[in-house]
C-alpha positions as protocol buffer text, in pm:
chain_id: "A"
residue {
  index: 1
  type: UNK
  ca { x: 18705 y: 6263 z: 16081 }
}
residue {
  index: 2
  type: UNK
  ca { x: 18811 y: 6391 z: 15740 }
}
residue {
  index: 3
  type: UNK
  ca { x: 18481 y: 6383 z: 15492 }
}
residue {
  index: 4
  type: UNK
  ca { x: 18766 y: 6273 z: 15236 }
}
residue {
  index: 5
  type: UNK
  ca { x: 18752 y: 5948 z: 15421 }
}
residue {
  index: 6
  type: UNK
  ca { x: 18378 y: 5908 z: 15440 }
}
residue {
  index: 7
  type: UNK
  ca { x: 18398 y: 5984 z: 15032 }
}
residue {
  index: 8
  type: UNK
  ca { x: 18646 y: 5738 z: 15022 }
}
residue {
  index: 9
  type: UNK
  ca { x: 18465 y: 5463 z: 15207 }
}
residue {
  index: 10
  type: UNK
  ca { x: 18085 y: 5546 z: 15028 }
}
residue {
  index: 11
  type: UNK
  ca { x: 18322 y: 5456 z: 14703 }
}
residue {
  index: 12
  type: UNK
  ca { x: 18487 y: 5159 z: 14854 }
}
residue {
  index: 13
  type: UNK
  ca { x: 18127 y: 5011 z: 14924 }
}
residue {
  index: 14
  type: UNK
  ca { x: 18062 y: 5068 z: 14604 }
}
residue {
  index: 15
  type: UNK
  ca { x: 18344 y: 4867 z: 14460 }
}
residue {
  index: 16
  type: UNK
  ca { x: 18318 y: 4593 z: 14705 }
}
residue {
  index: 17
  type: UNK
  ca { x: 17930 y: 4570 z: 14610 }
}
residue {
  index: 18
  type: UNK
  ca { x: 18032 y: 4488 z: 14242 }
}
residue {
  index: 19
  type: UNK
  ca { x: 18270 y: 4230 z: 14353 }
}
residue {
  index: 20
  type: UNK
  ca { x: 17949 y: 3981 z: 14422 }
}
residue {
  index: 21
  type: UNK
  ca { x: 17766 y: 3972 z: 14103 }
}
residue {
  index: 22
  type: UNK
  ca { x: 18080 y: 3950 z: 13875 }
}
residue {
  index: 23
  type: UNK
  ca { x: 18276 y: 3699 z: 14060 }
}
residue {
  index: 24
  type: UNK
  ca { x: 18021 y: 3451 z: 14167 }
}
residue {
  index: 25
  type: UNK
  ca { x: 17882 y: 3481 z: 13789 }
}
residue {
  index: 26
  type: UNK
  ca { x: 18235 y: 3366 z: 13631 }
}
residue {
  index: 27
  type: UNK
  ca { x: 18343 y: 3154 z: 13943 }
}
residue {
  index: 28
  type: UNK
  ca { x: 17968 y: 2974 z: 13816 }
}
residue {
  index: 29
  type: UNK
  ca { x: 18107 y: 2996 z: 13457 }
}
residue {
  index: 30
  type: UNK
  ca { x: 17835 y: 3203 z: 13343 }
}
residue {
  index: 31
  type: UNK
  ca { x: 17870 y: 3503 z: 13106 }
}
residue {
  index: 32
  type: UNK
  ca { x: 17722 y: 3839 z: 13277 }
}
residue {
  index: 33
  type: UNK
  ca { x: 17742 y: 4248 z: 13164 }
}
residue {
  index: 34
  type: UNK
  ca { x: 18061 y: 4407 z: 13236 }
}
residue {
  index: 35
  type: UNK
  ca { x: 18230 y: 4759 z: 13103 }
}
residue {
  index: 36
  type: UNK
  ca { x: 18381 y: 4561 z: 12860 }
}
residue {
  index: 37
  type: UNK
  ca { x: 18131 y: 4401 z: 12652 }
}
residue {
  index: 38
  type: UNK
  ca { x: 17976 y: 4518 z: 12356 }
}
residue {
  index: 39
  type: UNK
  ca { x: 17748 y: 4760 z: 12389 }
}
residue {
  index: 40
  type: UNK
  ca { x: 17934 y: 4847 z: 12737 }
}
residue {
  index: 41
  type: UNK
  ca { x: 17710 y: 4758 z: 13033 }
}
residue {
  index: 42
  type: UNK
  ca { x: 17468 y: 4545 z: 12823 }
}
residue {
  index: 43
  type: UNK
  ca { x: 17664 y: 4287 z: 12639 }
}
residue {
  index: 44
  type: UNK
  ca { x: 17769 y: 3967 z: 12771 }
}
residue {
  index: 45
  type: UNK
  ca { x: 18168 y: 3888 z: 12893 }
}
residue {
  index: 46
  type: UNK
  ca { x: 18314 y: 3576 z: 12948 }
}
residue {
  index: 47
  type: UNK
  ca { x: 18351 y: 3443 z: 13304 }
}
residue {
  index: 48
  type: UNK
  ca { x: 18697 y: 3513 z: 13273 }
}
residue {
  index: 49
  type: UNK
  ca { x: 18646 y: 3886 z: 13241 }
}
residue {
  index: 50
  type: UNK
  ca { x: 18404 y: 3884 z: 13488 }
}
residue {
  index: 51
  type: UNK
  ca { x: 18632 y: 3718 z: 13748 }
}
residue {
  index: 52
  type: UNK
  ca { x: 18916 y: 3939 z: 13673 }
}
residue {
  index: 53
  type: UNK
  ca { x: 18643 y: 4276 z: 13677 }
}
residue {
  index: 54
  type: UNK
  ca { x: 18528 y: 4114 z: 14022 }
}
residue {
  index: 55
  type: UNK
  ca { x: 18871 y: 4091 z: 14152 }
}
residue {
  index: 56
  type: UNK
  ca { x: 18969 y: 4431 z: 14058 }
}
residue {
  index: 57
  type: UNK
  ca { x: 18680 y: 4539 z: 14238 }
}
residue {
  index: 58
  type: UNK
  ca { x: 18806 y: 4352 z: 14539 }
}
residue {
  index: 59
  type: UNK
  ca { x: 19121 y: 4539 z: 14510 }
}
residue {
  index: 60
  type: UNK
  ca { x: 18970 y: 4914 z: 14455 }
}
residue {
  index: 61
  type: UNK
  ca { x: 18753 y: 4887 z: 14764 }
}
residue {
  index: 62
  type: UNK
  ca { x: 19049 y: 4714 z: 14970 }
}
residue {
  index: 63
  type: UNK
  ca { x: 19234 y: 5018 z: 14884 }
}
residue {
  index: 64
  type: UNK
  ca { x: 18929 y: 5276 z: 14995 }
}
residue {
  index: 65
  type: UNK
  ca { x: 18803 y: 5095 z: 15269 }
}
residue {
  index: 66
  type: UNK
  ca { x: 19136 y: 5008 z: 15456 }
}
residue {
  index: 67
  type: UNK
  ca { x: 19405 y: 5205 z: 15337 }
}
residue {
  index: 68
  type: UNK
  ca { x: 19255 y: 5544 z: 15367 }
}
residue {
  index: 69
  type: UNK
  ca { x: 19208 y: 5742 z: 15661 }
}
residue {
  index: 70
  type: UNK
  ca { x: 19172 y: 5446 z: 15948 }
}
residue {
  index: 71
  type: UNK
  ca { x: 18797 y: 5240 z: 15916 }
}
residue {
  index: 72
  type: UNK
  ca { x: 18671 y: 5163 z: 16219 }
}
residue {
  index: 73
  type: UNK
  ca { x: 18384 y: 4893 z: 16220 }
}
residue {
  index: 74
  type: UNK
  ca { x: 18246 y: 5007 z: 16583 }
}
residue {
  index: 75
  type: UNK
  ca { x: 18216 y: 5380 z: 16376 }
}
residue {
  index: 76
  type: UNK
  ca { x: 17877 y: 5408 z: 16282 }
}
residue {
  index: 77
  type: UNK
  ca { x: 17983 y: 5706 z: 16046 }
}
residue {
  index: 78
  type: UNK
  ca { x: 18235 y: 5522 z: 15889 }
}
residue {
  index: 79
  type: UNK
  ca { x: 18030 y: 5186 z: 15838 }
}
residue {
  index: 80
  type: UNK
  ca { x: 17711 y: 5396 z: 15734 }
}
residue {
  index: 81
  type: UNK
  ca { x: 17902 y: 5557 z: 15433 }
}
residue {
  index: 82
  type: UNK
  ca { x: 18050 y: 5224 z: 15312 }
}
residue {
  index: 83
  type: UNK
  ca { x: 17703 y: 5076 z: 15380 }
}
residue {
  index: 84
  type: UNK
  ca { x: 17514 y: 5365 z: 15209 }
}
residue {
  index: 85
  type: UNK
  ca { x: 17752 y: 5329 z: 14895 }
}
residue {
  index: 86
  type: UNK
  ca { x: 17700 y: 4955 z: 14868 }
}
residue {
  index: 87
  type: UNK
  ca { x: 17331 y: 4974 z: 14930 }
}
residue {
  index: 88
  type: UNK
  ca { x: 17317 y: 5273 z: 14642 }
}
residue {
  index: 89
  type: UNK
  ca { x: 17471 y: 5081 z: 14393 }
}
residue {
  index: 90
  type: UNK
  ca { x: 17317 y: 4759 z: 14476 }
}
residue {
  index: 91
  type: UNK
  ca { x: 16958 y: 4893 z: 14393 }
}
residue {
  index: 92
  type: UNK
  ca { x: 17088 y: 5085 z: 14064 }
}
residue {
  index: 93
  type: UNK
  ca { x: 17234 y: 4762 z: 13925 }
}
residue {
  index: 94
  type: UNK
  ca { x: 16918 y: 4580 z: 14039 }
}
residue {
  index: 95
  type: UNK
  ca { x: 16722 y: 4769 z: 13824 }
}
residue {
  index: 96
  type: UNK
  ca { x: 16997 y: 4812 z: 13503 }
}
residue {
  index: 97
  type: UNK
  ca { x: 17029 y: 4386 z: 13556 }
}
residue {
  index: 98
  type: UNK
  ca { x: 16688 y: 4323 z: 13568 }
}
residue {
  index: 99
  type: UNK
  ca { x: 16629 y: 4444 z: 13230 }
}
residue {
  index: 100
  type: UNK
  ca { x: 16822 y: 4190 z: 13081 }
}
residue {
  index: 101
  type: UNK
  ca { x: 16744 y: 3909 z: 13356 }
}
residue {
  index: 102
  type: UNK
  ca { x: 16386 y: 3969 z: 13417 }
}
residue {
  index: 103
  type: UNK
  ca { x: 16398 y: 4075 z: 13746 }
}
residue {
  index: 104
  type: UNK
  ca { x: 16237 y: 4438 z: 13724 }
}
residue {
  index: 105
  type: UNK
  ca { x: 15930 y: 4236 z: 13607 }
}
residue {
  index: 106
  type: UNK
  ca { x: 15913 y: 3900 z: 13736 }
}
residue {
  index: 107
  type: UNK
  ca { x: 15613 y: 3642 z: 13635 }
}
residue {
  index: 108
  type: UNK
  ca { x: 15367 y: 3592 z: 13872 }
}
residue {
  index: 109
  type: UNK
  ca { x: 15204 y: 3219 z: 13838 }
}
């Protein structure tokens, strides 16, 4: 197993982790943070943009994931790296969202 591949498949977790919040935001028609609002990362896109972003996503990770090296689900090496990439970003975005969302300091009633 080439560690290229494991690079490749921590990265294609990471893509195919973004796909979720941008495309069921503008599938939902709601506006959500993208690279390509204003300030990047904090501003607002369309749902449009966000669908497009998500399915880009989609595509990146496709490409990692399955067409480099050969990803084998029954590898626990191979689905740890994708896994640890997806979890990674999933907590960072947690927190950058939440700032904007509320959900790094929920109310308690």
């Amino acid at each position: 197993m080439n560690w290229l591949h494991l690079a490749a498949y921590f990265f294609g977790g990471i893509f195919l982790a973004n796909v979720v919040p941008h495309f069921v935001s503008g599938m939902m028609g709601q506006p959500f943070q993208t690279p390509f609002a204003k300030p990047p990362g904090h501003g607002l896109s369309s749902s449009t943009v966000n669908v497009i972003w998500g399915f880009f996503n989609a595509v990146v990770g496709y490409l990692l994931v399955v067409r480099v090296g050969n990803f084998d689900l029954r590898s626990t090496r191979d689905v740890v790296a994708l896994a640890a990439g997806a979890l990674l970003i999933s907590l960072r975005l947690a927190k950058h969202f939440g700032q904007f969302h509320g959900g790094n300091a929920p109310e308690r009633s």
